[in-house]
N, C-alpha and C positions, 0 to 999 in steps of 0.2 A: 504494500500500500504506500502509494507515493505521502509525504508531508502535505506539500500541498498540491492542490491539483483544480487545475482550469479546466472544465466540460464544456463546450460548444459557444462559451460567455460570449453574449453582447450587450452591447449596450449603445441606445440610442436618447435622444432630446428632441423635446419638441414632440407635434404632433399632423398628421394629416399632410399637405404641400408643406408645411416646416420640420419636418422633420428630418433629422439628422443623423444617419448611424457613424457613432465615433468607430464604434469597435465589432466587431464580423470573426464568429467562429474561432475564438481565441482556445488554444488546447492548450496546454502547459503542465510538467509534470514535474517536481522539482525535491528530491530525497534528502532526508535530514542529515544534514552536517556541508550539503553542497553551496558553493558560490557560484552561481547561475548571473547571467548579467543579460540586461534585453538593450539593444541598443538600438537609435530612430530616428530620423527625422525631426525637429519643431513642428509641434503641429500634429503630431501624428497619434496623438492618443496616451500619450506614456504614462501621463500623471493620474489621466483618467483611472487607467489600469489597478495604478497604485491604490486608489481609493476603493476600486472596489475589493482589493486583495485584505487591505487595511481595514475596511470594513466600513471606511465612509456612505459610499456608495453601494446599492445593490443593481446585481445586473439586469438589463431586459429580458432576457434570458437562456437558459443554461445554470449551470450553477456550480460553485465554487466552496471545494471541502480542504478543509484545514484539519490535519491528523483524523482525516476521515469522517469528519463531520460539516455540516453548511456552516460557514460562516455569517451570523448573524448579528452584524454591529463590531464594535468596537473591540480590544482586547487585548492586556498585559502581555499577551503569548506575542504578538507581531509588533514589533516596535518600527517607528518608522522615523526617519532621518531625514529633515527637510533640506533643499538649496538655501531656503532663504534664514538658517537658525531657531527661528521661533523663540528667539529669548525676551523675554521679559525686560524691557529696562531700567526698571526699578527695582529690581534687585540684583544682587551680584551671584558673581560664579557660582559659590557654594550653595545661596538661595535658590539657586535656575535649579541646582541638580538633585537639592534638598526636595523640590516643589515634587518631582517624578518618585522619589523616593517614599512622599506622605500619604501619596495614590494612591502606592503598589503595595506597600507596607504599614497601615493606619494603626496596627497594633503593635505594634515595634515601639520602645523605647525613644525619647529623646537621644540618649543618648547613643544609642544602637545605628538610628536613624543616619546619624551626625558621623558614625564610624563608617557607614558605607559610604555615605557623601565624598569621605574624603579616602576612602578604595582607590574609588573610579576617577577622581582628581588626579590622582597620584599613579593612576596606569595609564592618562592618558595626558601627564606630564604638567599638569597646572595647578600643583598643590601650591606654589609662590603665587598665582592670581586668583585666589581660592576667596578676597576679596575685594577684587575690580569686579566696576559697570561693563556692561557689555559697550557704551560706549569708549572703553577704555581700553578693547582688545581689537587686535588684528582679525579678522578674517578667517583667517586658518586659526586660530584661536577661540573664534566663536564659535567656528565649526565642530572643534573637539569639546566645547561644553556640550553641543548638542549631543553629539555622541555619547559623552559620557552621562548626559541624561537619560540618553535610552537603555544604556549597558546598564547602569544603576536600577532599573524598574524588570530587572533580569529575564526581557524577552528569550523566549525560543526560538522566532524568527526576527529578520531585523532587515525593514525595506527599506531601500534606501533611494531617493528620488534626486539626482542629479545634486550630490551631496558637495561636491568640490566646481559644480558650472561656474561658481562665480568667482572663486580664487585663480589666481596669476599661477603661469605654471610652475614654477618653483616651490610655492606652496603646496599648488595643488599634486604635485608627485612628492612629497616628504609626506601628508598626507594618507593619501593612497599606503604609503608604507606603514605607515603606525596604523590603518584599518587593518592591511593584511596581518601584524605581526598580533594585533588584537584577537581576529578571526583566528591563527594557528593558535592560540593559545584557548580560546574556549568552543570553537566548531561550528558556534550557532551558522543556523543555515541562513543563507543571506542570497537575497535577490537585493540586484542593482541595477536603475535604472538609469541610463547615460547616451551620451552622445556623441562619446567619444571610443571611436573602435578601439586605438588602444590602449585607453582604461579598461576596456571590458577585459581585451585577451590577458593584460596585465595582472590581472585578479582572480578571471575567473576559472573555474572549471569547466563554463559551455560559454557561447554566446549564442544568442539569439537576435536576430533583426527584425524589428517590427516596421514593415509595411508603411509608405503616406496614406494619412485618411483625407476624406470619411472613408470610411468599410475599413477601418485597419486590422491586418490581419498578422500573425506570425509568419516569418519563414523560415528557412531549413534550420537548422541548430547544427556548430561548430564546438566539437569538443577542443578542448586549447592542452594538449600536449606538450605541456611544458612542465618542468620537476619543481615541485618548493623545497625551500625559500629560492623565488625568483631575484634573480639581479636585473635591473635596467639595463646597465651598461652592457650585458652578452645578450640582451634579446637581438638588437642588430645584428648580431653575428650568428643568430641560432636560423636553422632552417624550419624548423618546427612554426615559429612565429611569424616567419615572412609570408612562407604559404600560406597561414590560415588570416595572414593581415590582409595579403593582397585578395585570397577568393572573398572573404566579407566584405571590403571595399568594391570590388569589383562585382558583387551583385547588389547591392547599398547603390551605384551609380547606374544601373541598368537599370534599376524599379525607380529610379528618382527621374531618370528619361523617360521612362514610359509614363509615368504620373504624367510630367509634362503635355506629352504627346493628348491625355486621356481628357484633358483639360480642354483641349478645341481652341476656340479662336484666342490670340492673345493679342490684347489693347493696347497701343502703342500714347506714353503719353504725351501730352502737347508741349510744342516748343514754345516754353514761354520763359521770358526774362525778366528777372526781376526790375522795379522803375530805377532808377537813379538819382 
């Protein structure tokens, strides 16, 4: 029995001539301890996805079992990892991570509470800004409170929706490392959702590419044949990684051509200059 698992999911908006299918026949099969990663276009459904997996959302239909059962709302078992942090600005680090903490664990101690707080501070490196405003941190900094607010509420799965988009890349790959080195150390299964091909192969165990909408669909799945712990520096020289970077790129620009093409006429705009 897979962990989690997508049956026939769609989901659309709207009704009658306004209606909109985001998402079309999404199958997905995903076994506990794997880092699966789906990667896509803007535009193409991703976060939608997220929500329904997360349990924001339910789908139009098909339906969608977590350890075998429908997921029905919300749930301490799937933790999820936003792009934009979701921190609070009125309170500081240890506050952000305390808040995920008083959810999951209401009968726990003060001081109990206070001790994992600063666990997860402390595995993901910011027991020193343990009280700064989120005003007060970098980027990738606010990015690992988020994290360690979701590690702290002891998910079994942990979604992650284009966690590092808006970090610079230097960040955003030192990053990337402290998730993976996070992940080998405790296994939760982890779907990622990204936009960048290779982030995905960098991380994961399979990638997937998700289709331009409406009607977005799955396509083929790429297992990533690579040994951990991964080094950046030898993926350029690994054969493993270039194959499987150039065929996912290279059908990622084949369905982004044909999207095009599927579109019909395209509107050219007017030349016009601004006055002086």
């Amino acid at each position: 029995m897979a962990y989690l698992e997508l049956k026939n999911v769609c989901k659309s908006y709207g009704s009658g001539s306004n209606r909109t299918e985001v998402l079309k026949d999404i199958n997905l099969s995903i076994e506990e301890g794997e880092f699966v990663s789906i990667v896509g276009f803007t535009g193409s459904g991703k976060t939608t996805l997220v929500n329904l997996i997360i349990g924001l959302e339910k789908p139009t239909s098909g339906e969608i079992l977590f350890k075998g059962k429908p997921i029905d709302g919300t749930s301490h078992e799937r933790g999820i990892i936003f792009q934009n942090y979701s921190l609070l600005p009125w309170l500081n680090v240890e506050q952000n991570v305390l808040m995920g903490v008083k959810e999951t664990f209401p009968k726990e101690s003060a001081q109990v509470q206070k001790s994992m707080v600063a666990d997860y501070l402390n595995l993901v490196g910011l027991t020193m800004a343990a009280n700064k405003f989120p005003r007060e941190l970098s980027g990738g900094m606010k990015q690992r409170v988020a994290i360690a607010r979701t590690l702290a509420m002891s998910p079994e799965m942990i979604v992650m929706d284009e966690p590092m988009g808006a970090l610079d890349a230097l960040t955003r790959g030192k990053l990337q490392d402290e998730i993976l080195k996070i992940w080998e150390n405790n296994k939760q299964t982890v779907l990622l959702i990204t936009n960048d091909v290779d982030e995905g192969i960098y991380m994961s165990d399979r990638i997937i590419p998700l289709t331009p909408g409406p009607n977005a669909t799955l396509g083929p799945e790429y297992k990533i044949y690579l040994d951990r712990p991964r080094d950046k520096t030898e993926l350029n020289d690994d054969w493993n990684y270039q194959e499987t970077r150039n065929t996912v790129m290279q059908y990622l620009i084949a369905i982004g051509k044909g999207r095009k093409k599927s579109l019909g006429k395209v509107y050219s705009l007017p030349d016009v200059l601004p006055k002086i």
